[in-house]
C-alpha positions in Angstrom: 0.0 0.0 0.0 1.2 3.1 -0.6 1.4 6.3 1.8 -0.7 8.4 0.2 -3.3 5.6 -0.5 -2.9 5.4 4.4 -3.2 8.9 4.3 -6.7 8.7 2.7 -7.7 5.7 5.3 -6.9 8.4 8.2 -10.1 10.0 9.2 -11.6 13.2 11.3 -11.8 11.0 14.3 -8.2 9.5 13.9 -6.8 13.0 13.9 -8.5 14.3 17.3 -7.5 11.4 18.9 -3.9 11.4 17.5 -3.2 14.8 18.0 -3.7 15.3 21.4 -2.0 12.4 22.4 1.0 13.1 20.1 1.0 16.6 21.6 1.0 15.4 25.3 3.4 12.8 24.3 6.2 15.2 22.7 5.4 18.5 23.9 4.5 21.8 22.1 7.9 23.0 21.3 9.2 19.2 19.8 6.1 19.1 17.2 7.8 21.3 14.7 10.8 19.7 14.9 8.9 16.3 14.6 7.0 17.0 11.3 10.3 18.5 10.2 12.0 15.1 10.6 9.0 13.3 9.4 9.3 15.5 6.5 12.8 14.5 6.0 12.5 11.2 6.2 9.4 11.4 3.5 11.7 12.8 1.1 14.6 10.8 1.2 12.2 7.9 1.3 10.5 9.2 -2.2 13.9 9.8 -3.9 14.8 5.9 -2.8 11.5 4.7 -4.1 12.1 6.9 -7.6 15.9 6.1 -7.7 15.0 2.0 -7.5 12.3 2.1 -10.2 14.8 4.3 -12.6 17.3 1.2 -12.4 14.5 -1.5 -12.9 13.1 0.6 -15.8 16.4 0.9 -17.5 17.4 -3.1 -16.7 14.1 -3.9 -18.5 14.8 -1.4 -21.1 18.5 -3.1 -21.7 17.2 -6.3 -21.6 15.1 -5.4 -24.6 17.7 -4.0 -26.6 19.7 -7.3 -25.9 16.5 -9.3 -26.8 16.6 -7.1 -30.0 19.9 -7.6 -30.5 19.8 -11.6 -30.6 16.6 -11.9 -32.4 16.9 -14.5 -34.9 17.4 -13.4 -38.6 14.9 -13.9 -41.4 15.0 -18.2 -42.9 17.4 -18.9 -45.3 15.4 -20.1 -48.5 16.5 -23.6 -49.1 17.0 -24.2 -52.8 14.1 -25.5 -54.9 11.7 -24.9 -52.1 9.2 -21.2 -52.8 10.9 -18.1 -51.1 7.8 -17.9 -48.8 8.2 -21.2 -47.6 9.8 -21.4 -44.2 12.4 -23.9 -44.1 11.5 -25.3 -40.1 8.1 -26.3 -41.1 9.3 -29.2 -43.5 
């Protein structure tokens, strides 16, 4: 599941019952220095998640151009038999 997908499952209620608690837990003067960290963390957590699915796209993409490079070349015609005629199905 992905963040943003929890994010939508957190509802009105959730939030006044979080809060509070997270406020009495931390303190007033640690919350911005919390979300800043939770901010923080969020990001580098993105650009891990985009850096990983730049090197599978590109491994998939160089697979195929390796696939297209070993692609086997058009039948030899095989003499006396009609130039359409592909010579593996005799």
């Amino acid at each position: 599941m992905r963040p943003i997908e929890l994010l939508g499952m957190i509802g009105t209620q959730d939030l006044m019952l979080f809060l509070p608690l997270l406020l009495l837990f931390c303190g007033a003067k640690k919350m911005p220095e919390l979300a800043r960290s939770m901010g923080k963390v969020m990001g580098e957590f993105k650009k891990a998640r985009d850096e990983f699915e730049r090197e599978i796209t590109h491994a998939v993409n160089q697979g195929e151009a390796v696939a297209r490079v070993h692609d086997p070349v058009e039948p030899i015609a095989v003499a006396g038999a009609p130039a359409h005629a592909d010579p593996r199905e005799s």
